[in-house]
KOLGU-950766 format. One record per atom (N, C-alpha, C, O): z, x, y; residue in three letters. Coordinates in steps of 0.2 Angstrom, whole numbers, plus 5000, padded with zeros to 4 digits. Example, Ala and Ser with C-alpha at 12.3 -4.5 7.8 and 13.67 -1.06 7.14 Angstrom:
% residues 2
503950664972ALA 503950624978ALA 503950664984ALA 504250714983ALA 503550644989SER 503650684995SER 503950645000SER 504050675006SER 
% end
This chain:
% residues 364
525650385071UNK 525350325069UNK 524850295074UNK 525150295079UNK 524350285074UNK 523850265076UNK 523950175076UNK 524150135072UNK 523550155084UNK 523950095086UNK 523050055085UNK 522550065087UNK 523250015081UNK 522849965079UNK 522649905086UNK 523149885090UNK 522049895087UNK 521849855092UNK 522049795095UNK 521849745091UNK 522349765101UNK 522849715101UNK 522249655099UNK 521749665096UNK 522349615100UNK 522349545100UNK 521649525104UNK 521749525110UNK 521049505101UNK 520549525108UNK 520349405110UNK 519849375107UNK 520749385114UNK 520949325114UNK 520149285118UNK 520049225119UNK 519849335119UNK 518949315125UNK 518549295120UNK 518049255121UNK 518849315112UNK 518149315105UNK 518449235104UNK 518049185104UNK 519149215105UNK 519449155103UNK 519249085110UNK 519149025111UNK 519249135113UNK 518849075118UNK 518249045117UNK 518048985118UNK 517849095117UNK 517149115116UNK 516949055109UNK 516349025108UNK 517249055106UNK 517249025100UNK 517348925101UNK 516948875099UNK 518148935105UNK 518048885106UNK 517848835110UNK 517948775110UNK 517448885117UNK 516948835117UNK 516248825115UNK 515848785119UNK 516048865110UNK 515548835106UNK 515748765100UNK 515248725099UNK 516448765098UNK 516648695096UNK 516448645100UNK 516048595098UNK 516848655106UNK 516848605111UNK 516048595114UNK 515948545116UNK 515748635114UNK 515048635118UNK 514548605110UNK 514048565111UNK 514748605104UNK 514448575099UNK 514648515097UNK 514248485094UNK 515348495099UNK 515448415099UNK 514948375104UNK 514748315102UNK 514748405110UNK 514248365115UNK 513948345113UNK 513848285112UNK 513448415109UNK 512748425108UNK 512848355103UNK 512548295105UNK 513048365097UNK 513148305093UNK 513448245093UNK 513548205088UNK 513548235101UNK 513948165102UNK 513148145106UNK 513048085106UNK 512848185109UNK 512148165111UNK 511648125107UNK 511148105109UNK 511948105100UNK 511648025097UNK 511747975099UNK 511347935097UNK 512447965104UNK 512647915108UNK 512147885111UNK 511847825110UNK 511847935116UNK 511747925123UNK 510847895122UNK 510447925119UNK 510647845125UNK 509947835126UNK 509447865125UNK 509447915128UNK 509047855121UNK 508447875122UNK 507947885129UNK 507447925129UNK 508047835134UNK 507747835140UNK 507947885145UNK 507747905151UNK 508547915141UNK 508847945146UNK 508548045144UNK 508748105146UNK 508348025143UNK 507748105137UNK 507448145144UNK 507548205143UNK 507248135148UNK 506748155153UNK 507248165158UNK 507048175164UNK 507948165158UNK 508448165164UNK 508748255164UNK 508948285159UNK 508548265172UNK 508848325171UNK 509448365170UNK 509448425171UNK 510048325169UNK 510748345166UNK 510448335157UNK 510648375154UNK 510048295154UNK 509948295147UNK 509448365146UNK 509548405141UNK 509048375150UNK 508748455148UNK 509048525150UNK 508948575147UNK 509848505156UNK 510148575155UNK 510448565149UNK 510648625147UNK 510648515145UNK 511148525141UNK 510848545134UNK 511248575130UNK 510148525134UNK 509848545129UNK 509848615130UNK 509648635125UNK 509848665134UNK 509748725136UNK 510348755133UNK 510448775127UNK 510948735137UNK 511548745135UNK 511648735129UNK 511748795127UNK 511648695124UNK 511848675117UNK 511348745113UNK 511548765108UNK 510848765115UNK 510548795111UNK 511048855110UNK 511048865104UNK 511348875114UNK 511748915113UNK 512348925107UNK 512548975104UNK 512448855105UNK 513148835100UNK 512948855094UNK 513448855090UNK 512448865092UNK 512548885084UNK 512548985084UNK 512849005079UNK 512149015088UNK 512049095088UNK 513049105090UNK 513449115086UNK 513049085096UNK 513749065097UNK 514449075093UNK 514949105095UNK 514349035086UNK 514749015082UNK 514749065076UNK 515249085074UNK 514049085075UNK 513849125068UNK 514249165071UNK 514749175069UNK 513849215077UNK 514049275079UNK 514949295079UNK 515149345077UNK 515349245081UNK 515949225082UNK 516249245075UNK 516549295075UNK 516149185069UNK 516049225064UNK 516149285061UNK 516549305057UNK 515649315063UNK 515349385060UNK 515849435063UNK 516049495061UNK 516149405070UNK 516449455075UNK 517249475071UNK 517549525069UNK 517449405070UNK 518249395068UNK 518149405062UNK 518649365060UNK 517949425057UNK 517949425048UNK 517749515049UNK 517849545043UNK 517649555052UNK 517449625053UNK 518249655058UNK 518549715057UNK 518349605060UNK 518849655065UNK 519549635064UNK 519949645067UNK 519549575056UNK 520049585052UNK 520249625047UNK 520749655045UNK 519649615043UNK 519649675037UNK 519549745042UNK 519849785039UNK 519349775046UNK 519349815049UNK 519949865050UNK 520149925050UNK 520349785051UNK 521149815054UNK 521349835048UNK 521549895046UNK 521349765042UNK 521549805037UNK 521449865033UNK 521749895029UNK 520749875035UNK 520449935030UNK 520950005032UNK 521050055029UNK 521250005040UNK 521550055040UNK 522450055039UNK 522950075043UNK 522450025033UNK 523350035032UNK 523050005023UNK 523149945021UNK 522650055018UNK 522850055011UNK 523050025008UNK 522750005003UNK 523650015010UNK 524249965003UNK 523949895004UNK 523649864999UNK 523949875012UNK 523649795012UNK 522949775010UNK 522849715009UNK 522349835010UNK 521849835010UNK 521349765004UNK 520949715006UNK 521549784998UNK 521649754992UNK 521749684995UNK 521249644996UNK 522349664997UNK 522449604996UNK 522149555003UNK 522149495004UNK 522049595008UNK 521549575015UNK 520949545012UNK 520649495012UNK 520649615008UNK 519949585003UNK 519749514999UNK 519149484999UNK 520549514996UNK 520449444993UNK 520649384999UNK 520249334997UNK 520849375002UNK 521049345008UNK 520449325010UNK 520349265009UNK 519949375014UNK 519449355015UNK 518949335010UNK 518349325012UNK 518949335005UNK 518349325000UNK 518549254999UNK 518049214998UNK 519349224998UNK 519449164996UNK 519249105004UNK 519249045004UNK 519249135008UNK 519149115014UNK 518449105017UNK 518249065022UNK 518049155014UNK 517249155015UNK 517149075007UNK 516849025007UNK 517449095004UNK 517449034999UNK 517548955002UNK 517248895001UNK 518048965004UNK 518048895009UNK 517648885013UNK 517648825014UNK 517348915015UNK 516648905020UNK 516148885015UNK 515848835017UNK 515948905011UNK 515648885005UNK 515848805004UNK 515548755005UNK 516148815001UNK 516548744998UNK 516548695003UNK 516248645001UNK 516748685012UNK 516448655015UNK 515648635017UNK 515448595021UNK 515448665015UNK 514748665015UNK 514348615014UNK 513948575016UNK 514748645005UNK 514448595000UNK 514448525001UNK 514048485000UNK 515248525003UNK 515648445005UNK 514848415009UNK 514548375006UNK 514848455015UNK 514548425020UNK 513848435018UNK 513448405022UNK 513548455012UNK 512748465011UNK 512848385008UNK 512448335010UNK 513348375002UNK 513448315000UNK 513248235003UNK 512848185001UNK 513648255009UNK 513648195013UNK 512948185017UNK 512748135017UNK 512648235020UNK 512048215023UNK 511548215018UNK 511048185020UNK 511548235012UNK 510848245011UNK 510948205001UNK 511548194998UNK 510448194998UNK 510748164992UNK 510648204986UNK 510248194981UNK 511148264986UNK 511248304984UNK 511348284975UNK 511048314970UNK 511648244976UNK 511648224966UNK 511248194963UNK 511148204957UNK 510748144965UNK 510148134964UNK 509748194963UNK 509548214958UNK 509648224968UNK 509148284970UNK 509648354970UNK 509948384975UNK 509748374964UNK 510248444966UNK 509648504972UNK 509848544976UNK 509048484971UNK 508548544976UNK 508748524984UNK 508448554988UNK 509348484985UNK 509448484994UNK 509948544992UNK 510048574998UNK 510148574988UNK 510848604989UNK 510348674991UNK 510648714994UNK 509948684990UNK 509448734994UNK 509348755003UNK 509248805005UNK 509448695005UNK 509348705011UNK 509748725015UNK 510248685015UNK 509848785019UNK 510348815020UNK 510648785028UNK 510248775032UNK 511148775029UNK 511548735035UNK 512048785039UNK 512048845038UNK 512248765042UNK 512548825047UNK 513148845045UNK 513448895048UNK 513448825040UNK 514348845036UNK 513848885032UNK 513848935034UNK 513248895026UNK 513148915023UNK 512648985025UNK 512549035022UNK 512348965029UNK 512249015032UNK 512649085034UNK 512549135034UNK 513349045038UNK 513649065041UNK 514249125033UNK 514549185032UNK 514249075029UNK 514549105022UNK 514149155020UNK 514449215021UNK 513449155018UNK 513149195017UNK 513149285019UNK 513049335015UNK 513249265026UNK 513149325030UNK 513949365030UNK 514049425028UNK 514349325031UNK 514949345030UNK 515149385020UNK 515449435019UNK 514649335017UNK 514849355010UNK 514549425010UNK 514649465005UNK 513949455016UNK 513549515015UNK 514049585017UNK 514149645015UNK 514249545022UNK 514749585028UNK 515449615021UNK 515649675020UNK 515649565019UNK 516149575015UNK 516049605010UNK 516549625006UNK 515449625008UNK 515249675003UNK 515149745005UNK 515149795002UNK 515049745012UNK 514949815015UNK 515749825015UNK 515849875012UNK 516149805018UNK 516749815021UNK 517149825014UNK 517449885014UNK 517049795010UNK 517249825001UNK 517249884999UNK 517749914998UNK 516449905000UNK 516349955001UNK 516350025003UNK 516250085000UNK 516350005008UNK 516450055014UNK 517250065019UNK 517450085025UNK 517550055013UNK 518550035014UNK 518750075019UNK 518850125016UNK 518850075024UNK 519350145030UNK 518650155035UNK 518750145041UNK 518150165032UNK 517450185038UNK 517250105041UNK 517050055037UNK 517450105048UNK 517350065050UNK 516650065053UNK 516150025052UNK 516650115057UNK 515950125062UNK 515250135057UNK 514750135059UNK 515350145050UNK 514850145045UNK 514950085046UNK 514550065051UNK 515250015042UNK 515249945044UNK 514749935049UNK 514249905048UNK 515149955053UNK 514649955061UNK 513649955060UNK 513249915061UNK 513850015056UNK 513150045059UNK 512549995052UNK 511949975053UNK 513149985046UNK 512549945041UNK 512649885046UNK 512049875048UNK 513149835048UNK 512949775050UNK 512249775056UNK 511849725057UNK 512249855060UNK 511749835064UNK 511049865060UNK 510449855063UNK 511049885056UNK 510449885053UNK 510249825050UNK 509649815051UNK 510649775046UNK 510349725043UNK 510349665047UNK 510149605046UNK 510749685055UNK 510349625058UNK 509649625063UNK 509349585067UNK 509549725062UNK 508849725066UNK 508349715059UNK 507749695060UNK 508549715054UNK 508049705050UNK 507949625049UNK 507349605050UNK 508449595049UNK 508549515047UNK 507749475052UNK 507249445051UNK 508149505061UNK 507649505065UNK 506849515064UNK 506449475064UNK 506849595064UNK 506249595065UNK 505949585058UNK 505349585059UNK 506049565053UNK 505849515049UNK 505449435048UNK 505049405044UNK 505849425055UNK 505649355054UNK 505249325057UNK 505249265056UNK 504649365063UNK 503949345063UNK 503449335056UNK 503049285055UNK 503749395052UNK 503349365046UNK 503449325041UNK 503049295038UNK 504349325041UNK 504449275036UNK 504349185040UNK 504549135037UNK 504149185045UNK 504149125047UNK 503649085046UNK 503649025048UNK 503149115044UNK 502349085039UNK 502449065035UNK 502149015033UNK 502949105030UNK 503149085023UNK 502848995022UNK 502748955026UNK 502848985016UNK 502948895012UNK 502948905005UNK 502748945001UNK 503148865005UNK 503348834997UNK 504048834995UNK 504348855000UNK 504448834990UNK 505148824990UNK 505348904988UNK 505048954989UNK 506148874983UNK 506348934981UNK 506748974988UNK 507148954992UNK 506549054987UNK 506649094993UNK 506449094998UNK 506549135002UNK 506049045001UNK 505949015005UNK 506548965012UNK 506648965018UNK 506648945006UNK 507248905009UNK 507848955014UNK 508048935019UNK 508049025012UNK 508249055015UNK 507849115021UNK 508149155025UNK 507349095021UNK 506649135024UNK 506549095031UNK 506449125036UNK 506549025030UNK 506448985037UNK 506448925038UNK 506448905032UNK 506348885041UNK 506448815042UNK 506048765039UNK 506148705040UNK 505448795036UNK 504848755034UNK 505048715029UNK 504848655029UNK 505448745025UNK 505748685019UNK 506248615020UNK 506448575016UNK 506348635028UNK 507048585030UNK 507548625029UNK 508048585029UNK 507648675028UNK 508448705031UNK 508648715037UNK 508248755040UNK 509248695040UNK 509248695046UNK 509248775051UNK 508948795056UNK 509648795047UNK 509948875047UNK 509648925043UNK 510048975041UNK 509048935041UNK 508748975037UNK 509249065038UNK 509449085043UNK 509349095031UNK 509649145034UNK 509249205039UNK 509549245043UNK 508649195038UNK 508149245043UNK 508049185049UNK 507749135048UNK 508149195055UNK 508549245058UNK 509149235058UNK 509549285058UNK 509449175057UNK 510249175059UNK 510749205057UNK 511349195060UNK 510649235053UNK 511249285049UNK 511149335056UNK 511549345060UNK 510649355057UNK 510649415062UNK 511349435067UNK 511749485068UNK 511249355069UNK 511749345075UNK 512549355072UNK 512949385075UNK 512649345067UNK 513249355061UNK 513449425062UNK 513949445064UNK 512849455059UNK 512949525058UNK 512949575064UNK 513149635063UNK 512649545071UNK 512849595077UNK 513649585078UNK 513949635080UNK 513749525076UNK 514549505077UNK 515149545073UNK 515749545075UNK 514649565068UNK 515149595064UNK 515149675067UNK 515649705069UNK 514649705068UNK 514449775071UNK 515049765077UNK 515449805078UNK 515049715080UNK 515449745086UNK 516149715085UNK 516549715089UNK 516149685079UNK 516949665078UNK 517249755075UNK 517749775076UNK 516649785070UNK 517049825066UNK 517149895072UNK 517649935071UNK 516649905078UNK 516849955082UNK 517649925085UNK 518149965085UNK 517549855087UNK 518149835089UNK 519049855086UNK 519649855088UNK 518649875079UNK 519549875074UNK 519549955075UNK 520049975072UNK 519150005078UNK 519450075079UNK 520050085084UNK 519950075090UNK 520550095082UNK 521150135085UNK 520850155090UNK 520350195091UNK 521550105096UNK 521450155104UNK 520850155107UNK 520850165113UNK 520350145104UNK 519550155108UNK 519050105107UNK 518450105110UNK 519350045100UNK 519050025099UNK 518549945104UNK 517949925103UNK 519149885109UNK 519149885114UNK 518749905119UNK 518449865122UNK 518549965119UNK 518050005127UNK 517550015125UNK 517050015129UNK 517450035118UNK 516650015113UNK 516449975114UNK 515949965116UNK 517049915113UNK 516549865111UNK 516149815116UNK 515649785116UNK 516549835122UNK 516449825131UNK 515849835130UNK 515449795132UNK 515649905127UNK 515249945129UNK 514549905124UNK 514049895127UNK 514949885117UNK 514249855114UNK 513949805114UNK 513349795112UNK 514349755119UNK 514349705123UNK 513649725127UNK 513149715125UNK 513849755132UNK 513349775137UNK 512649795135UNK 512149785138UNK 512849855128UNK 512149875126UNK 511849795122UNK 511249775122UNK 512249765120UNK 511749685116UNK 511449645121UNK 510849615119UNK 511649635127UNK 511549615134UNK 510649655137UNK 510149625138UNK 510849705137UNK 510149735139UNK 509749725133UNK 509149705134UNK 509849745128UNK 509249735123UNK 509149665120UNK 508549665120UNK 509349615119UNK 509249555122UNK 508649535127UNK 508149505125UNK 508749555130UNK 508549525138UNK 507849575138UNK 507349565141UNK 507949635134UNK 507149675134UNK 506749635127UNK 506149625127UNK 507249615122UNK 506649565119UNK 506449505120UNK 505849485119UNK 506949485123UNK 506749425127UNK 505949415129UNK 505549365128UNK 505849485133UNK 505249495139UNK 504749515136UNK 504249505139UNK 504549565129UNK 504249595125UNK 503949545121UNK 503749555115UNK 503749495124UNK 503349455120UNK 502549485118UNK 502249485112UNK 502149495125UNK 501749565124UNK 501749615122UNK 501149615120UNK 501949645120UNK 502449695116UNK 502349675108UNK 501849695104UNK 502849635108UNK 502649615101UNK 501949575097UNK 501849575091UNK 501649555101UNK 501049545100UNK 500649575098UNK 500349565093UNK 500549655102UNK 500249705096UNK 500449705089UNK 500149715083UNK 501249695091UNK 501549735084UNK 501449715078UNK 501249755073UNK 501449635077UNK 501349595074UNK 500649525072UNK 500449485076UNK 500549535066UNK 500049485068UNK 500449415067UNK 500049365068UNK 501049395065UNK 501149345067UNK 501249335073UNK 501049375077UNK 501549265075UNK 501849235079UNK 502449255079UNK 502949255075UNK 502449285089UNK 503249315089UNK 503849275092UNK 504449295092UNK 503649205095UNK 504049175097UNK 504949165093UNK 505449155096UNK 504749165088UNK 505449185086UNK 505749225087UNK 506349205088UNK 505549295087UNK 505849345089UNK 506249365098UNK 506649405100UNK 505749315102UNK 505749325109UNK 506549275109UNK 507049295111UNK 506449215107UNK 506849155107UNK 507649195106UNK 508249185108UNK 507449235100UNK 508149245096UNK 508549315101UNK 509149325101UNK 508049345106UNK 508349385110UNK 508349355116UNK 508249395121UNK 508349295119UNK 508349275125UNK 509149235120UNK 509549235125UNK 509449215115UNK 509849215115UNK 510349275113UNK 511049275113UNK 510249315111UNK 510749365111UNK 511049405118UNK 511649435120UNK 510549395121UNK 510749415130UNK 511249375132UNK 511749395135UNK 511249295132UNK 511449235134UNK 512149235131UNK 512649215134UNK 512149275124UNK 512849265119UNK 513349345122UNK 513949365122UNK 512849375123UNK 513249425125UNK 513749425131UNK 514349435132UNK 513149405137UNK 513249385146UNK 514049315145UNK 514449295149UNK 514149305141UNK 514749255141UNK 515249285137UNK 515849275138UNK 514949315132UNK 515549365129UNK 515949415134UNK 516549415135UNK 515349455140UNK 515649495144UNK 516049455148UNK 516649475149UNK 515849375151UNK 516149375159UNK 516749335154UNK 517049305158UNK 516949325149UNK 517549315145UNK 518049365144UNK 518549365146UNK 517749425141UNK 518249485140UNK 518549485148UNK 519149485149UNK 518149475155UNK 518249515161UNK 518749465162UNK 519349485163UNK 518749385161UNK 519049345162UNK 519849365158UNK 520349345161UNK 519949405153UNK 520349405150UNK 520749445152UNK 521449445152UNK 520249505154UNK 520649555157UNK 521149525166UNK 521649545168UNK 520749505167UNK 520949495172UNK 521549425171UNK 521949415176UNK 521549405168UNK 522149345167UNK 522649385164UNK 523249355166UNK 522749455160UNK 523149485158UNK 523449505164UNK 523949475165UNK 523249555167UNK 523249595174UNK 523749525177UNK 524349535179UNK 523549475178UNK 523949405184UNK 524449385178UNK 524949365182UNK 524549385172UNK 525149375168UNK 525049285166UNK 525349245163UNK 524149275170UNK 524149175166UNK 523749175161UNK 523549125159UNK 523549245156UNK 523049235150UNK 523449215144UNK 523149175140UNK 524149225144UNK 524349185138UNK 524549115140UNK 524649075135UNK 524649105146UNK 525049035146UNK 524848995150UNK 525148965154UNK 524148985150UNK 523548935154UNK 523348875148UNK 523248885142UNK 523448805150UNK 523248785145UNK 522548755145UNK 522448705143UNK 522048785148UNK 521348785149UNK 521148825142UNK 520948805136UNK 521448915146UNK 521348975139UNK 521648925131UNK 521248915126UNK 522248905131UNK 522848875124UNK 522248845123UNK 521948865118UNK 521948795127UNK 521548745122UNK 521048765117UNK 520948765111UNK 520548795122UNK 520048845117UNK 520248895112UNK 519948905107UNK 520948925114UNK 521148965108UNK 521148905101UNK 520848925096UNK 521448845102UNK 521548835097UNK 520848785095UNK 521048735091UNK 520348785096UNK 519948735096UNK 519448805093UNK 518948785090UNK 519548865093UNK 519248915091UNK 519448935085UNK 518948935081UNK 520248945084UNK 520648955078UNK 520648915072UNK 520848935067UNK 520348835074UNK 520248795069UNK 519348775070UNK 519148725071UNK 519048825070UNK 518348815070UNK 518248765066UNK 518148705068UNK 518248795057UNK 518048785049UNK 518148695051UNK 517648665052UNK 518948665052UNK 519148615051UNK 518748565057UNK 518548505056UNK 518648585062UNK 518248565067UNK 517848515067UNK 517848455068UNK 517448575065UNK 516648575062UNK 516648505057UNK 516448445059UNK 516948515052UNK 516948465050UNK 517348395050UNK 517048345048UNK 518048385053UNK 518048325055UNK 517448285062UNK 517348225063UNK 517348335066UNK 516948305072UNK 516248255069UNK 516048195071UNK 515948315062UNK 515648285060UNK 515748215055UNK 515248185051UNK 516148195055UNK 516348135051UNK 516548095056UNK 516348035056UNK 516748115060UNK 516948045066UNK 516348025071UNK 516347975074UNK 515948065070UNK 515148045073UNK 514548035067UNK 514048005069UNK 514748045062UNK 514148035056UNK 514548005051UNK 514147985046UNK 515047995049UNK 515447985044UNK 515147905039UNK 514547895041UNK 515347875036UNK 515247825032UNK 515847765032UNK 515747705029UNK 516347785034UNK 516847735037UNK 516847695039UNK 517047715044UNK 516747625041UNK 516647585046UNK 517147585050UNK 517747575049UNK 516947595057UNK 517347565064UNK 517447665064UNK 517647685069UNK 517347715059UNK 517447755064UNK 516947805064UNK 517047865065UNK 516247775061UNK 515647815066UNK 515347815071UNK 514747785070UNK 515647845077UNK 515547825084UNK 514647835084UNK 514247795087UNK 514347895080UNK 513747895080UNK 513447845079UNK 512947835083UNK 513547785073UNK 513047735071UNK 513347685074UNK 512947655077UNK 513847675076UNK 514147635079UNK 513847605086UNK 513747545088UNK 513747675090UNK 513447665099UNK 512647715096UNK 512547765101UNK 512247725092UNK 511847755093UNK 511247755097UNK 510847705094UNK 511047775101UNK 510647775107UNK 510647715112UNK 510247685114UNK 511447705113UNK 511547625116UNK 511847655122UNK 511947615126UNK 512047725124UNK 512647735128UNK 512147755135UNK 511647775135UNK 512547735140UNK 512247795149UNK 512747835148UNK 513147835144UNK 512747875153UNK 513047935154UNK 513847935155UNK 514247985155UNK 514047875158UNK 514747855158UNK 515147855150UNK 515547885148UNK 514847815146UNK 514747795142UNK 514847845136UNK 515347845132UNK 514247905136UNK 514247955133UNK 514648005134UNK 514748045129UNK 515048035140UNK 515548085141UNK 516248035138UNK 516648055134UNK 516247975140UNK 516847955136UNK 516947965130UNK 517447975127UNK 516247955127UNK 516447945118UNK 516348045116UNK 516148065110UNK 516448075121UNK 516248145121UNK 517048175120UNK 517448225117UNK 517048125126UNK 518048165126UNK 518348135119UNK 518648165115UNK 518248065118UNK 518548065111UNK 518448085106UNK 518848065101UNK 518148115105UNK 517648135100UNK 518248215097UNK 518448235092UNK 518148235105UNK 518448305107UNK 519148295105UNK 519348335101UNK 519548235107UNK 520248215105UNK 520448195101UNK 520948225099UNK 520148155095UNK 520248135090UNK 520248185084UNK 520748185080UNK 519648245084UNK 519448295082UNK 520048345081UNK 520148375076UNK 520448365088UNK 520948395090UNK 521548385087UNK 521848425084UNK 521648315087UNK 522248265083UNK 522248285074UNK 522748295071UNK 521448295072UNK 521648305065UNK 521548355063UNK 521648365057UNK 521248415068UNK 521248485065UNK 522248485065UNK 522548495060UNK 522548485070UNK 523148475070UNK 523648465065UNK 524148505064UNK 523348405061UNK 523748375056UNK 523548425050UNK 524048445047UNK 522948445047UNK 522848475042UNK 522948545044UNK 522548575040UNK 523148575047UNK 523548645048UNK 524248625044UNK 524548655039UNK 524348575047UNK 524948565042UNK 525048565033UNK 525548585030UNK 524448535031UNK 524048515026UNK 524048625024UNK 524448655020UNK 523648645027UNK 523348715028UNK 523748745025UNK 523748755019UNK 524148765029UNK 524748825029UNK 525248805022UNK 525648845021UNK 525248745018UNK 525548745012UNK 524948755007UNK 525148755002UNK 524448755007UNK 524148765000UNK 524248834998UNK 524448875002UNK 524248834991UNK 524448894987UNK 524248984989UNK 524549034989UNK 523448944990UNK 523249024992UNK 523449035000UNK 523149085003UNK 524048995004UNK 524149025009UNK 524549025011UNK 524649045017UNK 525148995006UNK 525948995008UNK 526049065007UNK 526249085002UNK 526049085011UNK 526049175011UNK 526149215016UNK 525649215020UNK 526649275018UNK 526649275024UNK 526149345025UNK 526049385021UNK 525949345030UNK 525249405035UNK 525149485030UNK 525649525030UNK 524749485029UNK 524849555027UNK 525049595028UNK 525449625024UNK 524949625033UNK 525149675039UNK 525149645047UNK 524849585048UNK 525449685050UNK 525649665057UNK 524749665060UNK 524349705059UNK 524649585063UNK 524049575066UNK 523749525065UNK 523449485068UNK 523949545056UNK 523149495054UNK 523449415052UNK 523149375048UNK 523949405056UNK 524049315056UNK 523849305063UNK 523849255065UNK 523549345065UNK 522949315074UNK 522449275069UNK 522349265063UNK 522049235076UNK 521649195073UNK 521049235070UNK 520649215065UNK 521049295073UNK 520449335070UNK 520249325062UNK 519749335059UNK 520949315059UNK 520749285052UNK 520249235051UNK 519949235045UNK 520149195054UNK 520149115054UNK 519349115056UNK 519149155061UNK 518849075051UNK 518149075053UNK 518149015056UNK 517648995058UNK 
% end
C-alpha cells in the first residue's frame, strides 16, 4: 500500500500568518493619517502586500493536496469531490454575504460583479476542482494543468490590464473597481495548487514539492528583474507582470524558510507542541471564518463594535497595535465559538473520509 503524504503543518502556518498579517493591514484604518510618511508605516505596507497572494496561494495549495490525497483511494474519491465543491460553495456564499455589506448590492445588483478576494479565491479553486474532477488518480497532470493556467492567467495580464468597460472585464482587472480581478490573482491560486498536487504523490511527494518551492523562488525573482525583457515582449505595460513575480519569490522564500522551520521543530520534537506554531495552525485552519469576522469587528455596522469607525484615523502607534491585538483576540474568540456552530451543520456532521483528510488541509 503506498503511504499517502503526512501532514505538511509549514502550509498551515504559512496561512496563518497571512490572517494574522491581514488583520494589521486592516486595522491600519485606526492609525493616523499623519502617521503615512513614518517608516514602520511603509515597511508594513511592504509587508501587508504580501497577505492576499499569501492567502489565495494558501488556498490553492490545500484544496489540491486534499483531493489529491483523495484521488488516490477510489471508494472516497466521489464523495471528497462533493466535500470540496460544497466547501468551495461556502467561499462563495461568504462572499456574497461580504459583497452585501460593503457594497450596495440590492439597489445595484452590477456590484455583485466585482470580484473580492473570497471570490476570487472561489473562482480559482471552482477551476482547480474541475481539473481534479477530471483528471481523478493523475495527480502530476493536476500539477502540470494548474501550472499552465497560472502561466497563462500571468502572462495574460499585461494585456488584459488596458482593458475597460464592464462585463468581462470585471474579472480581467481592477479598472472596473474589483479588488481581486481574477487576472492576475488566480495565478497565485493555481501555483498553489500545482505544488499542492505534486505534494499528494506518495513518498516523494514532500521533496518535490521542496523542490517546487525552490524552482517558484528562482523564477519569481528572474520575473521580477525582466522588466526589460518584457518590454520587448510586450507592447503593454509590464509592471504587472514584474510586481506579481517580485511577489511569487517573496511567497515562496517564506513558504521555504517555513517548511525548513518545520522540519527542523520535528527533528527537536517542539513542531507539534509550541504554542507560537498551535496559534497559527489554528488561525490558518479557520481562515474562511477569520476573514470574515475580523471584517465585522473593524467595518461592521453594529454600534460600539466597529473598532474601524469608531477610532478611525484617530489612533498613534500605541494606540493601533493595541486595537490590532484585539482585533486579533476577539477574532480568535469567535472563530472558536462558530467551529462549534461548524462541526454540526448537516453537510458536516460527518466523520473524515479517509484517513488524513480531517487535517486542516480541508479547510480554505
Amino acid at each position: 500500500m503506498t503511504s499517502l503524504p503526512g501532514r505538511i503543518r509549514a502550509l498551515d502556518w504559512h496561512r496563518g500568518l497571512a490572517v494574522i498579517v491581514m488583520i494589521e493591514c486592516h486595522s491600519l484604518v485606526t492609525l493616523s493619517p499623519s502617521l503615512d510618511a513614518h517608516p514602520l508605516r511603509q515597511w508594513l505596507n511592504r509587508l501587508n502586500g504580501l497577505v492576499a497572494p499569501s492567502f489565495i496561494f494558501a488556498a490553492g495549495f490545500s484544496l489540491a493536496l486534499v483531493m489529491g490525497r483523495a484521488a488516490l483511494e477510489p471508494a472516497g474519491r466521489g464523495r471528497r469531490a462533493v466535500k470540496s465543491l460544497v466547501r468551495i460553495a461556502e467561499v462563495f456564499a461568504v462572499a456574497l454575504l461580504m459583497a452585501a455589506a460593503k457594497w450596495p448590492v440590492l439597489r445595484e445588483p452590477a456590484w455583485l460583479l466585482r470580484v473580492d478576494i473570497l471570490a476570487c479565491i472561489a473562482g480559482s479553486l471552482l477551476i482547480l476542482w474541475i481539473f481534479v474532477t477530471a483528471l481523478a488518480g493523475r495527480t502530476l497532470a493536476v500539477a502540470g494543468a494548474m501550472l499552465a493556467c497560472a502561466a497563462l492567467v500571468f502572462g495574460a495580464s499585461p494585456w488584459t490590464e488596458t482593458l475597460r468597460g464592464g462585463g468581462a472585464v470585471h474579472i480581467l482587472n481592477a479598472s472596473t473597481g474589483s479588488p481581486f480581478p481574477l487576472v492576475p490573482w488566480s495565478g497565485y491560486g493555481f501555483l498553489g495548487a500545482c505544488l499542492g498536487s505534486v505534494a499528494a504523490v506518495p513518498e516523494r511527494g514532500l521533496r518535490w514539492a521542496r523542490r517546487g518551492f525552490a524552482a517558484m523562488f528562482v523564477a519569481g525573482l528572474a520575473l521580477a528583474c525582466a522588466g526589460p525583457l518584457l518590454d520587448r515582449l510586450y507592447a503593454s505595460p509590464t509592471a504587472v507582470l514584474t510586481n506579481a513575480g517580485e511577489r511569487v519569490w517573496k511567497v515562496a522564500a517564506i513558504a521555504l524558510s517555513l517548511l525548513a522551520l518545520e522540519a527542523l521543530g520535528q527533528a527537536r520534537g517542539w513542531a507539534l507542541k509550541n504554542p507560537v506554531t498551535g496559534t497559527l495552525e489554528f488561525y490558518g485552519t479557520s481562515s474562511l471564518s477569520a476573514y470574515a469576522f475580523h471584517l465585522f469587528l473593524l467595518y461592521g455596522s453594529v454600534k460600539g463594535l466597529s473598532l474601524g469607525a469608531r477610532f478611525h484615523g484617530a489612533l498613534g502607534w500605541t494606540g493601533f497595535w493595541f486595537a490590532t491585538v484585539l482585533v486579533i483576540a476577539a477574532t480568535g474568540l469567535a472563530c472558536r465559538a462558530w467551529d462549534v456552530v461548524d462541526r454540526k451543520l448537516p453537510w458536516k456532521a460527518r466523520k473524515a473520509i479517509s484517513k488524513g483528510e480531517g487535517s486542516s488541509h480541508g479547510r480554505i
